[in-house]
N, C-alpha and C positions, 0 to 999 in steps of 0.2 A: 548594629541594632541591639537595642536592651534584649536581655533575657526575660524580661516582664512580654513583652509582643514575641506571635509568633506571626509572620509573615507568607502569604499565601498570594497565590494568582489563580485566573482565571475559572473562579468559584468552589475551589480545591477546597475540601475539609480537614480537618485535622483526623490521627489515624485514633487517637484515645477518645474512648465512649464516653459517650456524656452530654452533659449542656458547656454548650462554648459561644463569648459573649464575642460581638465583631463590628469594626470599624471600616465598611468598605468605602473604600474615596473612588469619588464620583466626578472630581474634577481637576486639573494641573498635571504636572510630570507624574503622579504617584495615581494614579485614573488608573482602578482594574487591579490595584492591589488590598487586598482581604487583609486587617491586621487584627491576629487573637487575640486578649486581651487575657492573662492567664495569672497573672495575681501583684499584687501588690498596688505601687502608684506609678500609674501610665503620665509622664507628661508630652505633650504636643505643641508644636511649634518648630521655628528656624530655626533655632539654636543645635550648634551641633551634640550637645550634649541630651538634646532631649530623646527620648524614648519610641516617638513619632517623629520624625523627622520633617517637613514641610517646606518645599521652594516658593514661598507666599510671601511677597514681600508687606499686605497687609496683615500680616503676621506676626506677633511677638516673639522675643526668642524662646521664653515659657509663654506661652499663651495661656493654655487649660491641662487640666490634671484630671484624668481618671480614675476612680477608684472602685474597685470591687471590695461593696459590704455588704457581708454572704450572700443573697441572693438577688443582690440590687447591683446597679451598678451606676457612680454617681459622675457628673461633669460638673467642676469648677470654673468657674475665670478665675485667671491668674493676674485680677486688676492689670488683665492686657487694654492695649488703645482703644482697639475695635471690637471690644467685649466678645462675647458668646452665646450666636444665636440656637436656638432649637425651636425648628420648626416655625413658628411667625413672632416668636418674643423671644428679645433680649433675657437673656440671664446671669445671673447671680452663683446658684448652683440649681441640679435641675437632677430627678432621677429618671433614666433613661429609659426609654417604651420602645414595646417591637415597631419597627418603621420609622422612627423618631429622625429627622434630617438637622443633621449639625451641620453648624457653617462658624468654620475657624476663620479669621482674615477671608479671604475671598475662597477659600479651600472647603468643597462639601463632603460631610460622611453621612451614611444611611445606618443607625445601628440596629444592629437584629441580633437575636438570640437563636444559634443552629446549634440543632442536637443530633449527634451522630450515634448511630445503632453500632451495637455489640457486633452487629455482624463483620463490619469494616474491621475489627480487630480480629477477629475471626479470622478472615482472609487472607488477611497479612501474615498470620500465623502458619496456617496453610502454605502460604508461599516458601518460609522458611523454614518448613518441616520437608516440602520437597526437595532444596535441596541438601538435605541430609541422605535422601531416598539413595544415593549410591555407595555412601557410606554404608549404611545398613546392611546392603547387596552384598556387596562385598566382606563383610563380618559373618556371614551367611556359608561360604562356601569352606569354613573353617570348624561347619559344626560335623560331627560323628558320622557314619550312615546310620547308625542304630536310633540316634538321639534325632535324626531327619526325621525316620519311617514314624515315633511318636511323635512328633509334630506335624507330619501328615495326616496321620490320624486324627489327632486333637482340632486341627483345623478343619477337617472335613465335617466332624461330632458341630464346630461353631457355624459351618456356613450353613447345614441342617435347621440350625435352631433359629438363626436370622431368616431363612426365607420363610420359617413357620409365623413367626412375630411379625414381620415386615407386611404395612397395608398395601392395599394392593392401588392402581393409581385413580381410581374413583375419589377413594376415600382422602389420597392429598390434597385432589383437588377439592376437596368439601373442609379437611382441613384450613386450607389454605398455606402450605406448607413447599408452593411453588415457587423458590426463591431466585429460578433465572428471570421474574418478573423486574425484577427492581433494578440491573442495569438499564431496563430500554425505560424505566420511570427518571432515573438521573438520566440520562439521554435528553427527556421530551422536556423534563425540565431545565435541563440546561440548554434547548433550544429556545424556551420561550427566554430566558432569562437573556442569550444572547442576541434576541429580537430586543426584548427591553432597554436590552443599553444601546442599541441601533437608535431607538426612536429617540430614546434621553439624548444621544448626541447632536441630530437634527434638531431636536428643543431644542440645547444648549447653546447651537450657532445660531438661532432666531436670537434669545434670550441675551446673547454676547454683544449680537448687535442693539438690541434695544438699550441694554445698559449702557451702551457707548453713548448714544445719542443721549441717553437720560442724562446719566454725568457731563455731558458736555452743556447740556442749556441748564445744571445747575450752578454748573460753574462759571456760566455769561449773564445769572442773577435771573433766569425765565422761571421762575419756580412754577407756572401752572403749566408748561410746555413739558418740565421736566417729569411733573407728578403724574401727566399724562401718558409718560411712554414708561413709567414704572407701576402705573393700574395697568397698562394693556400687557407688560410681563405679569404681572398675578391672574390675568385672565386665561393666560397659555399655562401657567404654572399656580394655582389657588394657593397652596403650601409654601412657595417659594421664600422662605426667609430672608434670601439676598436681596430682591423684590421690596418685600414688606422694609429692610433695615433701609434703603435708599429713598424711599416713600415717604417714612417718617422725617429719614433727616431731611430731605426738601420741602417736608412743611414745616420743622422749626426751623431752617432757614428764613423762610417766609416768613413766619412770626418773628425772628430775632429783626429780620430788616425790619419790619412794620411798626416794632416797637422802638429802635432806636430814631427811628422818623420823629415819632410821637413826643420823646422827649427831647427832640432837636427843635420840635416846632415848637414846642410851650417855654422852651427856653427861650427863644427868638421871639417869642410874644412878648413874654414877661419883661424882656429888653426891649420890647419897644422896636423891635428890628422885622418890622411887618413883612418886608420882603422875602427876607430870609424863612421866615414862618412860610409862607404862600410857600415855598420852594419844597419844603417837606413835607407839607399837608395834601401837597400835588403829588408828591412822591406816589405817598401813601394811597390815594383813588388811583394813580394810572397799576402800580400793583395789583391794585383790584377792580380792577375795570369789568373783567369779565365775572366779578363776582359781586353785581353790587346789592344782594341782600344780605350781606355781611356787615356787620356794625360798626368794624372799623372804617368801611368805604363811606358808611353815612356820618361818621365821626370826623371824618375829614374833611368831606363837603361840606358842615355844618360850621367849622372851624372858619374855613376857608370864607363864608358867608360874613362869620362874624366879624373880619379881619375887614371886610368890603365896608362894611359897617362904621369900623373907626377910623378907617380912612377918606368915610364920605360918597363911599363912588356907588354906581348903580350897581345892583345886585346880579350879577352876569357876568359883569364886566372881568373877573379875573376868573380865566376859563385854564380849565386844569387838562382836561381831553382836549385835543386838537378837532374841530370839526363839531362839535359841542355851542 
């Protein structure tokens, strides 16, 4: 892993004070690991060489590139395949907001800004000042008795003058200066946090399964069947990016089929090839059958009329709907 990422689990911070910028992945093999983001250019993706590492096969080998400009922090696409969502739009480049949900290839990250108090370092320090504690002891029993009995003295002179200055425990607590509060606060919050990614993973297998089925009737040509079950994932998930990116592409699907109809029929006109015309222009209303105040659905009916027309036949007679 680059030295640009530091790498963390299970909502662990880092030990240095400060504001620390973070990519937690929320979904695939890498689900539950925190990655810091501590300078220079983060890139992301398959590629073994990238900085972010990623097992997504919708995935580029650079896919996007992060970068920290001073107090910003900016996502790229790396003109990957499957671009770079954040949050319900495609992007370009994009500067990043607390909560903001990236979606690399099929791989999501939540990025947030956590600021760690002096105190963490503090503690740390503490820990490694204890154990010197018997070092000390032991340099201790090499001093004088005479050079003792004034350091007896002198310390006794110091604990006098601390219990005179020292408040008494009203006044801490009005300070607020009661610092074994704030383990049991990381505590509660890291219970709720571990409830949150409880319920994100029960979304995620509803959401798994809807995107199976979505993808499967885009890819048997049912585009209203498919746009269906990619609205009912935005309603479990409003934000959902993956959602919204599959959504789209099933309605310009729909539009690329609809339009290449369009120009299959007026070529078959213009040739005089009325059959062939009928054949597309039906295409085009059974596509939209269930949508007929839409203008292409009245465009093809009207096509289809006029084709009756120069063929003679009764107005009817070339029916596009079955049962019609």
């Amino acid at each position: 892993m680059s030295q640009n990422v530091l790498v963390l689990k299970n909502f662990e911070k880092p030990t240095d004070p400060g504001k620390h910028f973070r990519l937690l992945c929320l979904t695939g093999s890498n689900k539950g690991q925190s990655y810091f983001l501590t300078k220079g250019r983060i890139v992301i993706g398959r590629g073994d060489e990238c900085d972010i590492k990623i097992n997504d096969s919708k995935s580029s080998r650079e896919h996007a590139e992060v970068t920290i400009i001073g107090g910003d922090v900016v996502i790229t696409d790396l003109k990957s395949q499957n671009g770079v969502v954040v949050n319900d739009f495609k992007v370009t480049q994009h500067k990043l907001s607390q909560g903001d949900t990236v979606i690399i290839g099929q791989t999501v990250f939540k990025f947030s800004v956590v600021k760690v108090d002096a105190l963490v370092k503090k503690e740390k320090e503490d820990e490694e000042d204890l154990g010197n504690f018997e070092d000390v002891k032991r340099s201790t029993n090499d001093i004088p008795p005479e050079k003792k009995k004034k350091n007896f003295l002198i310390g006794v002179i110091a604990i006098l003058i601390i219990v005179v200055l020292l408040p008494d425990d009203e006044s801490k607590e009005e300070n607020g200066s009661n610092l074994k509060a704030r383990p049991v606060t990381d505590e509660y919050t890291e219970a709720i946090m571990r409830k949150q990614l409880d319920e994100d993973r029960e979304l995620k297998k509803k959401l798994d399964a809807i995107f199976q089925r979505g993808q499967r009737e885009l890819r048997e040509g049912n585009y209203f069947r498919a746009m269906s079950e990619f609205n009912l994932a935005l309603i479990l998930s409003p934000s959902n990016g993956r959602a919204s990116f599959y959504l789209e592409k099933a309605k310009k699907a729909l539009d690329d089929e609809i339009e290449a109809h369009f120009i299959k029929g007026r070529r078959e006109y213009d040739s005089l090839k009325f059959k062939g015309a009928v054949q597309s222009y039906c295409a085009i209303a059974r596509l939209l059958q269930n949508n007929r105040e839409d203008e292409r659905f009245k465009d093809a009916i009207e096509n289809v009329k006029e084709i009756e027309i120069q063929l003679g036949i009764k107005e009817g007679d070339l029916k596009c709907i079955q049962g019609e």
